[in-house]
N, CA, C and O atoms as a MOPAC input file, in Angstrom:
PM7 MOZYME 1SCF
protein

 N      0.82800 1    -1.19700 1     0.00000 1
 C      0.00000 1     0.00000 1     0.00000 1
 C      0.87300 1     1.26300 1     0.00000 1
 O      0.71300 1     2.18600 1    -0.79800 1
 N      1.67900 1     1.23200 1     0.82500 1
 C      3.08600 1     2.54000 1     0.96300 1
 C      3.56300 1     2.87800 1    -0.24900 1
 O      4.05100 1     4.00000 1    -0.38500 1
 N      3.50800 1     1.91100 1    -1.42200 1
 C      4.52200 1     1.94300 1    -2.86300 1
 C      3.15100 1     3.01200 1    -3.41800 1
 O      3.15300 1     4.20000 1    -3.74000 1
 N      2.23000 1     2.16500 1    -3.36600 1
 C      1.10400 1     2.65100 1    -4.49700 1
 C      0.91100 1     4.06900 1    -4.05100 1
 O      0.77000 1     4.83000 1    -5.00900 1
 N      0.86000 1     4.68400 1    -2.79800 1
 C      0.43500 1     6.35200 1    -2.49000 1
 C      1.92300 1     6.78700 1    -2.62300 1
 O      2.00200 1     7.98200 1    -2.90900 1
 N      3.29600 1     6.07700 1    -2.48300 1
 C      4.25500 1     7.22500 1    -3.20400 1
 C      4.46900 1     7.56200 1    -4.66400 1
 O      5.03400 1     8.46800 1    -5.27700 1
 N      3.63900 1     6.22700 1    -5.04600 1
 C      3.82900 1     6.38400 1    -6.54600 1
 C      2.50600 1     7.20700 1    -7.12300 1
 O      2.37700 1     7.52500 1    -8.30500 1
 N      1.48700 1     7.51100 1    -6.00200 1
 C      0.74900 1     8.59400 1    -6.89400 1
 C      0.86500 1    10.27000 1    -6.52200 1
 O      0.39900 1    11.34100 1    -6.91200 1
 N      1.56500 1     9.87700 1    -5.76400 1
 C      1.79500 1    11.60200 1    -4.85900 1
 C      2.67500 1    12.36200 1    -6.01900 1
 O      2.43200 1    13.56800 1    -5.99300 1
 N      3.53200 1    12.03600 1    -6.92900 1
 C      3.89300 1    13.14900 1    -7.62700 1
 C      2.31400 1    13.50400 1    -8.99700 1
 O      2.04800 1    14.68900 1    -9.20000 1
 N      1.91900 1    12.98900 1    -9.35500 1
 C      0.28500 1    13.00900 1   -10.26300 1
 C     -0.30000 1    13.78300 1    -9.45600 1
 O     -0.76500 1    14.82400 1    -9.91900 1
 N     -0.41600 1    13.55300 1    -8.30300 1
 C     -1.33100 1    14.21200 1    -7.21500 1
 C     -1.15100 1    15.99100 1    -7.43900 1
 O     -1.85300 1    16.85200 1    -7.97100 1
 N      0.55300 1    15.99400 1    -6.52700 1
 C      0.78000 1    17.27500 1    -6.76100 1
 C      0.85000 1    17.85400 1    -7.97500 1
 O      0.82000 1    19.08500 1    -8.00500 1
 N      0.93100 1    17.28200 1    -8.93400 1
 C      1.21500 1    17.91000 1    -9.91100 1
 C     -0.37100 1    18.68100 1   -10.55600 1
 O     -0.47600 1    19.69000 1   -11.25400 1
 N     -1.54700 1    17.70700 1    -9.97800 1
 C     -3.03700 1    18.30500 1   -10.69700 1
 C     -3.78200 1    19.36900 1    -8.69800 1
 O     -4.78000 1    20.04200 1    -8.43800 1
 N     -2.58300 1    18.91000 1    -7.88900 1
 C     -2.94100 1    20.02100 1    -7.31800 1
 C     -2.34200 1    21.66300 1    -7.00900 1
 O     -2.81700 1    22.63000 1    -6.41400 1
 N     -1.18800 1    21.43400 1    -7.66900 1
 C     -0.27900 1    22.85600 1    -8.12100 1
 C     -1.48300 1    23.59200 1    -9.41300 1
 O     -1.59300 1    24.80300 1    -9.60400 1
 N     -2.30500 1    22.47100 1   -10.19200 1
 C     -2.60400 1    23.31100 1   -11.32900 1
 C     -4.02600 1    23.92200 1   -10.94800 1
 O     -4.47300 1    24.74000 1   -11.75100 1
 N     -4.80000 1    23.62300 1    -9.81100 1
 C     -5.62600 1    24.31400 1    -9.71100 1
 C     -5.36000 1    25.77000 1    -9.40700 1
 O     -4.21900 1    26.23000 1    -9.35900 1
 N     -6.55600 1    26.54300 1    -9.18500 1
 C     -6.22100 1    27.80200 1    -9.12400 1
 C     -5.64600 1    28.00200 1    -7.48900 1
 O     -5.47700 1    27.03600 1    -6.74400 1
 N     -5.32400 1    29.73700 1    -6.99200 1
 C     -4.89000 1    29.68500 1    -5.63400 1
 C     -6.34700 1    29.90100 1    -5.20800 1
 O     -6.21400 1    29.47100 1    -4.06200 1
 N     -7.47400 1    30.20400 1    -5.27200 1
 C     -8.68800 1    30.08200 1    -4.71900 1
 C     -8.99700 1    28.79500 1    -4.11800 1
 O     -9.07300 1    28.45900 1    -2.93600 1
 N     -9.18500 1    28.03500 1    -5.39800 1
 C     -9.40100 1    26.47300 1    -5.28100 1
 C     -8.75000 1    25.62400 1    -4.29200 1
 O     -9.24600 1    24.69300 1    -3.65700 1
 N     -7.00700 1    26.30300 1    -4.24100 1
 C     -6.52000 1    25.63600 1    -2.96900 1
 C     -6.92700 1    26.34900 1    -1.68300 1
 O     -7.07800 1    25.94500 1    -0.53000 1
 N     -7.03200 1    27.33600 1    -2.16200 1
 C     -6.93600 1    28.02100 1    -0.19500 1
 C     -8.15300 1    26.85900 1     0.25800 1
 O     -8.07800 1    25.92900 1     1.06100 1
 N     -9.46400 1    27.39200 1    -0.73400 1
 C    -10.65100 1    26.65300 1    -0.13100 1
 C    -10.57900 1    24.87400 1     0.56900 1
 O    -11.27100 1    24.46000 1     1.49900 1
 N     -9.54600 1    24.08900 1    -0.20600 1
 C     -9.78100 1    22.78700 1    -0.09000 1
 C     -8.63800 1    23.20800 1     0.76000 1
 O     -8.91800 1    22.53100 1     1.74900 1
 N     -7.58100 1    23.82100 1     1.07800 1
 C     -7.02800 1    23.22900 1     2.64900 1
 C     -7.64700 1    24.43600 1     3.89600 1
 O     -7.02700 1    24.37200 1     4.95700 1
 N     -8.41000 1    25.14600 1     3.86200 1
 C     -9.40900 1    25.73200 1     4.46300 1
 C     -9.72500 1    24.65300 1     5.32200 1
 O     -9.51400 1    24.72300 1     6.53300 1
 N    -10.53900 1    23.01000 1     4.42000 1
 C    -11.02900 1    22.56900 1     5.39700 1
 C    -10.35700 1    21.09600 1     5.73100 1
 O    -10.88800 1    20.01700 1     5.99600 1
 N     -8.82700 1    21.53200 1     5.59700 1
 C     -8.44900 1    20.13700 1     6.06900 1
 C     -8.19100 1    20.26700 1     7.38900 1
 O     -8.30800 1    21.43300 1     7.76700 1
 N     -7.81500 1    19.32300 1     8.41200 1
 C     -8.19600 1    19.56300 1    10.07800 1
 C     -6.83000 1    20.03500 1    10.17000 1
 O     -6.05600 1    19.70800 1     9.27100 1
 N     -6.34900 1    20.88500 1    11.29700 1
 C     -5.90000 1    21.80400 1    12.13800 1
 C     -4.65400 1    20.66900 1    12.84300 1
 O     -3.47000 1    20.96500 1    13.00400 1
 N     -5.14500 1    19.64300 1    13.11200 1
 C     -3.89000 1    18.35700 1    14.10000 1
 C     -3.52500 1    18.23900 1    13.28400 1
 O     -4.44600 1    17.96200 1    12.51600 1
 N     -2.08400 1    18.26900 1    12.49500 1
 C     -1.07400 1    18.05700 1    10.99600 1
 C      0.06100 1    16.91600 1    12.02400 1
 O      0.38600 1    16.99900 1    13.20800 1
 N      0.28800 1    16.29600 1    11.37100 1
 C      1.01200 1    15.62000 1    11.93300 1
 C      2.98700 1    15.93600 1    11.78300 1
 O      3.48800 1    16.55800 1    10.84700 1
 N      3.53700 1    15.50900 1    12.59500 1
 C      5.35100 1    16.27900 1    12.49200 1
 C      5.77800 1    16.03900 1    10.66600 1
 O      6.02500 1    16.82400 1     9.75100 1
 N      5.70400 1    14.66500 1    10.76800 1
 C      6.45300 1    13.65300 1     8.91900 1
 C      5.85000 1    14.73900 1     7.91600 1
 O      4.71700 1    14.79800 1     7.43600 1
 N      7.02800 1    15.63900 1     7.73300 1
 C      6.86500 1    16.26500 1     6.02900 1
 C      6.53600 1    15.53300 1     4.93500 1
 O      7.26200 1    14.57900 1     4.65500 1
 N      5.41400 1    15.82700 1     4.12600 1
 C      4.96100 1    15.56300 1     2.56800 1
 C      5.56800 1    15.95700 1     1.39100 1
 O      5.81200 1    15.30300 1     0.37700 1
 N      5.85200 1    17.50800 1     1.75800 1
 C      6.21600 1    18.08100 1     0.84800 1
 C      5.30600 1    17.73500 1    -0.82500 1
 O      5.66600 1    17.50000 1    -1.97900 1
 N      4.11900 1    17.86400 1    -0.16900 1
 C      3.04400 1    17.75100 1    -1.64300 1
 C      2.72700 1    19.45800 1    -1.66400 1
 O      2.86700 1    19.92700 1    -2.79400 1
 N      2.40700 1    20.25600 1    -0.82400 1
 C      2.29300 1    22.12900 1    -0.86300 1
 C      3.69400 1    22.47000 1    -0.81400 1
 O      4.69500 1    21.98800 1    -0.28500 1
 N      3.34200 1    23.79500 1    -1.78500 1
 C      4.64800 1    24.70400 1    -2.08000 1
 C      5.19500 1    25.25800 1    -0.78700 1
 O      4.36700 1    25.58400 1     0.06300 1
 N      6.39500 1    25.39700 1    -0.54200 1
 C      6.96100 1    26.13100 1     0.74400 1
 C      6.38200 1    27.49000 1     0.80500 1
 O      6.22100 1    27.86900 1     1.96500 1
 N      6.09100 1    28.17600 1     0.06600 1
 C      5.68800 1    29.48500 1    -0.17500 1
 C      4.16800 1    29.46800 1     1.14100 1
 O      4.14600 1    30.23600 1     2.10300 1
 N      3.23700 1    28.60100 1     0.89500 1
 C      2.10100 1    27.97900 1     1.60300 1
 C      2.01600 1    27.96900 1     3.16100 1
 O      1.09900 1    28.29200 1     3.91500 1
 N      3.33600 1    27.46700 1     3.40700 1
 C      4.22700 1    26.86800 1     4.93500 1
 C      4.17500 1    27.84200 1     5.02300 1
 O      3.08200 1    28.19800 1     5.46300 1
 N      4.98800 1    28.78800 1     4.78200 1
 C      5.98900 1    30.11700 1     5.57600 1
 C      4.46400 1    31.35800 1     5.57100 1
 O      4.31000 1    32.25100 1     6.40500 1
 N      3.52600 1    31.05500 1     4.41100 1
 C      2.36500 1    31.94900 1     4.95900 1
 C      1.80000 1    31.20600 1     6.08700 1
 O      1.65500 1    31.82700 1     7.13900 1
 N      1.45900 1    29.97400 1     6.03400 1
 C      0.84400 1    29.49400 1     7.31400 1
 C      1.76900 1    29.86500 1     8.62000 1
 O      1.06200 1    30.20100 1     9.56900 1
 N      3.08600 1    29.88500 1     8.88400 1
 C      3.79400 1    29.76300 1     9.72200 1
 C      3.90200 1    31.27000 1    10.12400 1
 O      4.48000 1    31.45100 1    11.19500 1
 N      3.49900 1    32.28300 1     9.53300 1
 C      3.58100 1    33.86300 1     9.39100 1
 C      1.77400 1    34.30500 1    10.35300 1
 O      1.63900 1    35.16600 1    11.22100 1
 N      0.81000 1    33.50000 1     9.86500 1
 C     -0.35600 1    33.53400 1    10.85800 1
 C     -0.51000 1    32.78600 1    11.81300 1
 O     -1.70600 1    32.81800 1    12.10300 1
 N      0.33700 1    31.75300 1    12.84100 1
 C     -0.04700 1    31.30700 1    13.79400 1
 C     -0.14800 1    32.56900 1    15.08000 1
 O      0.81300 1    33.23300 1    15.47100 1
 N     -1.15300 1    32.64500 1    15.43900 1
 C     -1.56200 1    33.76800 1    16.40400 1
 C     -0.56700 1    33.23200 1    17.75800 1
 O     -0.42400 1    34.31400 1    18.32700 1
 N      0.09600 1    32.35700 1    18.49200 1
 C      0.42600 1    32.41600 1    19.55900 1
 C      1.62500 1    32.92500 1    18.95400 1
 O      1.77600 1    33.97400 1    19.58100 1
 N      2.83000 1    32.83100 1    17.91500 1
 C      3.64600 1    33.29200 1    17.88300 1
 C      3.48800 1    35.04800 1    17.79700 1
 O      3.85100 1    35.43800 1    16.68800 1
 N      3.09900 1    36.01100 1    18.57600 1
 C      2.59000 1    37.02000 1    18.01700 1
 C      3.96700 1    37.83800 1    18.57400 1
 O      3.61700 1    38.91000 1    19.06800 1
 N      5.12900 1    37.67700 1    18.62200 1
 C      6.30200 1    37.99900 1    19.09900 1
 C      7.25600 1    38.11100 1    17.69000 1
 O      8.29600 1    38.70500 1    17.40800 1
 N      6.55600 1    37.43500 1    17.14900 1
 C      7.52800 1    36.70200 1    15.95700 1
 C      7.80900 1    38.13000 1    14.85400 1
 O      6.82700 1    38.77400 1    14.48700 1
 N      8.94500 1    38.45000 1    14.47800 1
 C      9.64800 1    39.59500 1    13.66300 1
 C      9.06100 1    38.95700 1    12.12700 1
 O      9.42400 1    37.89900 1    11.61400 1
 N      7.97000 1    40.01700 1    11.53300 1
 C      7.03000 1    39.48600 1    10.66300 1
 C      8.11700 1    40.84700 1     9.56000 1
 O      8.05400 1    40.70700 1     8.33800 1
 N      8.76100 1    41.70300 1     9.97700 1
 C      9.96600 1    42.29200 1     8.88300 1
 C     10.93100 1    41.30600 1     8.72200 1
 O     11.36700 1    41.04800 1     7.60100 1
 N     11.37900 1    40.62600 1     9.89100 1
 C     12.99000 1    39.72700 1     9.27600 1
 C     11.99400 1    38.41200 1     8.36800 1
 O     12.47200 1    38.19400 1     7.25500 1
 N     11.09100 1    37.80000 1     8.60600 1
 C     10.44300 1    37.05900 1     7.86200 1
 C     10.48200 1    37.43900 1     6.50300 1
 O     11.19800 1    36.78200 1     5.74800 1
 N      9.66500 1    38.63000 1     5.95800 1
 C      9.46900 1    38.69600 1     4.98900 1
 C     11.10000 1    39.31200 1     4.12100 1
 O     11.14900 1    39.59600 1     2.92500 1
 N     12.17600 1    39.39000 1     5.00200 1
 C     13.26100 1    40.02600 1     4.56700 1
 C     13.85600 1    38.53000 1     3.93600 1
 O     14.67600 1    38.43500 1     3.02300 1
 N     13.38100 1    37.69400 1     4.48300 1
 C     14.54000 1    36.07000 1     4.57000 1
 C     13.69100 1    35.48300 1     3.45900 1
 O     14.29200 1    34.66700 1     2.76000 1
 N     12.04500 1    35.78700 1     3.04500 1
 C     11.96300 1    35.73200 1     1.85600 1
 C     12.19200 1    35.95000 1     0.79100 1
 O     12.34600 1    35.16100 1    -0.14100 1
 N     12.25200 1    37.29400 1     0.81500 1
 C     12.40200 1    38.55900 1    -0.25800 1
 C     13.92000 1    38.18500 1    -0.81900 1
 O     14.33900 1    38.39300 1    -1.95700 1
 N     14.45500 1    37.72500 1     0.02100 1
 C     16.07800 1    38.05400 1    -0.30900 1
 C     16.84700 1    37.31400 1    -0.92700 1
 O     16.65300 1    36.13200 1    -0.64000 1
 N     17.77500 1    37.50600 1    -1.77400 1
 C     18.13200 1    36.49100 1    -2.47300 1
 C     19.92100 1    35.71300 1    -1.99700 1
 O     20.78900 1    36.48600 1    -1.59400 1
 N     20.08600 1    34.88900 1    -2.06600 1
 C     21.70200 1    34.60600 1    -1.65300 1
 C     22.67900 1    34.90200 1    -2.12500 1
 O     22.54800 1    35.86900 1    -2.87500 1
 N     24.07400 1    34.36300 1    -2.02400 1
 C     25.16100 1    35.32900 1    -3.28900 1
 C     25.14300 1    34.47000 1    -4.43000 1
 O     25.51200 1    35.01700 1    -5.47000 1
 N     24.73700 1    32.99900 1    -4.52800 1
 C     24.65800 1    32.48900 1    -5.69100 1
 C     22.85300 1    32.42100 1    -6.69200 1
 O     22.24300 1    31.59800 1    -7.37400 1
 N     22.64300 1    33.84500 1    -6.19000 1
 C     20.92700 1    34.49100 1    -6.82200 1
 C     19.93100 1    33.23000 1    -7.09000 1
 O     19.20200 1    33.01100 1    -8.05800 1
 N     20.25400 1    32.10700 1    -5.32000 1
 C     18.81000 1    31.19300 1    -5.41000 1
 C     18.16100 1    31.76200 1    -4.13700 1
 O     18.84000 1    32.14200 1    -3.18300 1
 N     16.72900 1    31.80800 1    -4.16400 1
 C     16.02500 1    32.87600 1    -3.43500 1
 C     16.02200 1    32.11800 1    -2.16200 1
 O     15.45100 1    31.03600 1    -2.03100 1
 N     16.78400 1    32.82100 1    -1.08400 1
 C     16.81700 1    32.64600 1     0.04500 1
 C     15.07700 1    31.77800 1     0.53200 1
 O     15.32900 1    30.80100 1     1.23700 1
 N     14.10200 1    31.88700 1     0.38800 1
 C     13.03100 1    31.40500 1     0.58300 1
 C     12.63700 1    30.04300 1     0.62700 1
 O     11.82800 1    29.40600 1     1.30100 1
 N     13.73200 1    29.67700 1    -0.61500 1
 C     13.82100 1    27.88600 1    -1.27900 1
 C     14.84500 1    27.68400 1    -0.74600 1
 O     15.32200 1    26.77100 1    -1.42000 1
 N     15.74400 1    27.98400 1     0.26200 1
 C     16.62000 1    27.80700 1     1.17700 1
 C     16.36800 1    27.28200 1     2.49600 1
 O     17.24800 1    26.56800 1     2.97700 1
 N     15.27000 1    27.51800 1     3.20300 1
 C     14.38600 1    27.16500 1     4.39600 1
 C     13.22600 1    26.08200 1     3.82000 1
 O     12.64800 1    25.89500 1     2.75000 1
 N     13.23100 1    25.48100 1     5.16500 1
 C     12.23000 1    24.15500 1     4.87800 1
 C     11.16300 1    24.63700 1     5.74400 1
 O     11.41400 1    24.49400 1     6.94100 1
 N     10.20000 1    25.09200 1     5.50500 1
 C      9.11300 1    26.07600 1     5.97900 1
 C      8.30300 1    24.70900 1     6.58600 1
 O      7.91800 1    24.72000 1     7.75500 1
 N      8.10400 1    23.68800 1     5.82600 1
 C      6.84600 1    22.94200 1     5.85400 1
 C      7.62200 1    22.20400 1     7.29200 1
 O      6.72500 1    21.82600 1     8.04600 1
 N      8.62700 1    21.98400 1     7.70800 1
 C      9.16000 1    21.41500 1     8.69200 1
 C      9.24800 1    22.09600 1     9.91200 1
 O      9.18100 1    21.54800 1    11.01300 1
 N      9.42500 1    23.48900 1     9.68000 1
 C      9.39400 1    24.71000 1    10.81600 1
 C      7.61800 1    24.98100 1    10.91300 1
 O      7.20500 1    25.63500 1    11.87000 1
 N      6.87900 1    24.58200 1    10.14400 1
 C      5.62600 1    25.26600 1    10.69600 1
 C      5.10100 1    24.15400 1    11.33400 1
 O      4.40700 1    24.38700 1    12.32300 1
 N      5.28200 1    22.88700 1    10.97300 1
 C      5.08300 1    21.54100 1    11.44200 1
 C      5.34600 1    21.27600 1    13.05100 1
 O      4.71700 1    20.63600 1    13.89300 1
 N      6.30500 1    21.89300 1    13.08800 1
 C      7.54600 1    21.64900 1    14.65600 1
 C      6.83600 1    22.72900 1    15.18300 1
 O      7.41100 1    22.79900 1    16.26900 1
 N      5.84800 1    23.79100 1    15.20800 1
 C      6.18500 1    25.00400 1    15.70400 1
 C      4.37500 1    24.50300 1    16.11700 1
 O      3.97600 1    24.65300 1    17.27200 1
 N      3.61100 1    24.02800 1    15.22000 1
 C      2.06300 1    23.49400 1    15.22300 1
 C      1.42500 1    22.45400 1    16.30500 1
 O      0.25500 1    22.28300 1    16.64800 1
 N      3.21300 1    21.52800 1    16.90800 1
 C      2.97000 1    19.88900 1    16.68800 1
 C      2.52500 1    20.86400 1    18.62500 1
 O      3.14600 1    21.73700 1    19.23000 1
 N      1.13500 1    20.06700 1    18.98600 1
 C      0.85000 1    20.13100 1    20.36400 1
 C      2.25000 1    19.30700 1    21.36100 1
 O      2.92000 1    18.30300 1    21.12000 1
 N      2.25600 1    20.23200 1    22.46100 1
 C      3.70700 1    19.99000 1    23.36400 1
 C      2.89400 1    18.88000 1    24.29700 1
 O      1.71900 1    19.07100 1    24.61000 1
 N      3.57000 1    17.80400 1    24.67500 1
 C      3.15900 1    16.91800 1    25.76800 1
 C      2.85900 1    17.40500 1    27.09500 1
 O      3.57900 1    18.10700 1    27.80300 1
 N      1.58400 1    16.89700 1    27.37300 1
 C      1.50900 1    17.31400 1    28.50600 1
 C      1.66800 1    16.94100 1    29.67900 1
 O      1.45400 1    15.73200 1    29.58700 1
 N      1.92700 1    17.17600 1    30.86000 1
 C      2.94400 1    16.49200 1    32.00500 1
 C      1.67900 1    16.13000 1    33.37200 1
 O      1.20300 1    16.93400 1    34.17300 1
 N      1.38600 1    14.52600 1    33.22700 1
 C      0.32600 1    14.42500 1    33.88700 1
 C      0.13700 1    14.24900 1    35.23900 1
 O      0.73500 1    13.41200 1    35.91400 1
 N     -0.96000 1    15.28200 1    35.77600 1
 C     -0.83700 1    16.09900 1    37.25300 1
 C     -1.07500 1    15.35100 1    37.91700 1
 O     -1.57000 1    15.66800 1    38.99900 1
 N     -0.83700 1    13.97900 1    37.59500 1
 C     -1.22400 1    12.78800 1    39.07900 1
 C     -0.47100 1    12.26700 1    39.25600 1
 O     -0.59800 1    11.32300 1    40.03600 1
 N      1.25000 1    12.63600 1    38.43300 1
 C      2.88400 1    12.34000 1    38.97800 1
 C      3.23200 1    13.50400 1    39.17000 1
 O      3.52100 1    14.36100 1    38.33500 1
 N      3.21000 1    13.57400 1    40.44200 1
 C      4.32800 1    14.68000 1    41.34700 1
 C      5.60700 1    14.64000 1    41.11200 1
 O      5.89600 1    13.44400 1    41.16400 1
 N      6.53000 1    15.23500 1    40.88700 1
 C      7.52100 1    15.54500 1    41.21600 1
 C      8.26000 1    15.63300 1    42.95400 1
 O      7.85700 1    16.57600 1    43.63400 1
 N      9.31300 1    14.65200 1    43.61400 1
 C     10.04400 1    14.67500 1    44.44600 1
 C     10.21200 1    16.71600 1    44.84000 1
 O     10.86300 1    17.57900 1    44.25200 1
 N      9.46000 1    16.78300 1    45.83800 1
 C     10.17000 1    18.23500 1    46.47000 1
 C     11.56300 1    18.42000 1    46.52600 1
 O     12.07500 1    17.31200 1    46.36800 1
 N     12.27500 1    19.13800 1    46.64800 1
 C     13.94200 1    19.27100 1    47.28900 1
 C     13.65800 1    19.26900 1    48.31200 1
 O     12.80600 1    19.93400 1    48.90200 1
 N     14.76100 1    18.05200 1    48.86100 1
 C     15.00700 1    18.51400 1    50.40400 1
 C     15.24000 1    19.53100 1    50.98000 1
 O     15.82500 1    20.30900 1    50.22600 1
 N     14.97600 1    20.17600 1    52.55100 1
 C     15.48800 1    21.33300 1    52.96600 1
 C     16.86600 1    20.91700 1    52.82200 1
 O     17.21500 1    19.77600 1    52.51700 1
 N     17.70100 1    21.98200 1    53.07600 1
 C     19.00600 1    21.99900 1    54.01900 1
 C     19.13600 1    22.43400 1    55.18500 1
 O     18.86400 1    23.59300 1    55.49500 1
 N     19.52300 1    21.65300 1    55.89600 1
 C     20.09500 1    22.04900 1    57.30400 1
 C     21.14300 1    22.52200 1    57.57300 1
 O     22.06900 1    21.83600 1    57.14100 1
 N     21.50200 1    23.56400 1    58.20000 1
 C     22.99000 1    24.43800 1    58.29100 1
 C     23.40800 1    23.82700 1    59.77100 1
 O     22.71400 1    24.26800 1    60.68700 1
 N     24.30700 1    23.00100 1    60.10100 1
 C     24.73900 1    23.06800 1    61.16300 1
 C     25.88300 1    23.41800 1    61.63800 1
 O     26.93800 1    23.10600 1    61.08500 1
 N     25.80100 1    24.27500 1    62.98300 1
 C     26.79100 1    24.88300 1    63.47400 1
 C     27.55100 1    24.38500 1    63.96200 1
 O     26.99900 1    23.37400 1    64.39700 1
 N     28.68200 1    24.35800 1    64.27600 1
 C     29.35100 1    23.55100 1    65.02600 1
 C     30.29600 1    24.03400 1    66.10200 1
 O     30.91300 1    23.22300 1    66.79300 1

């Protein structure tokens, strides 16, 4: 089964690059929100780094050096943009953090005792 979906994933992307950008926003509009870590790399990086540019908790995040590390090109003029693996950074940045379950305590520290002597 693993052979047959790698062997259709380049067909795939290829008739889903040709729809329009409407057509895609709409159909990943409603794909679910839990993405899992394992890159596809079936969407353009361009896609990633906008998704990774609206996650609202990062609202700290330098949205000038972003669009500078796009914009910009390297010294051998390949666009810094196709240089970053977006779909892996928005993936890692999406993936829910484990949560630490409140019915294992953690060992207190012992006091210390100072004794005088």
């Amino acid at each position: 089964m693993k052979q047959h979906q790698t062997s259709c994933l380049p067909s795939f992307k290829h008739h889903l690059e040709a729809l329009s950008r409407e057509t895609k926003a709409l159909i990943l509009h409603f794909l679910p929100y839990d993405i899992p870590l394992e890159c596809i790399y079936l969407l353009d990086q361009s896609y990633w780094c906008t998704l990774l540019v609206q996650i609202p908790f990062l609202w700290d995040l330098d949205l000038a050096m972003v669009h500078a590390k796009v914009s910009g090109e390297s010294s051998d003029g390949q666009k810094v943009a196709k240089q970053y693996d977006w779909e892996k950074l928005t993936r890692q940045v999406l993936k829910p953090m484990d949560v630490v379950d409140p019915d294992v305590v953690p060992p207190l520290p012992r006091a210390h005792t100072l004794e005088f002597g």
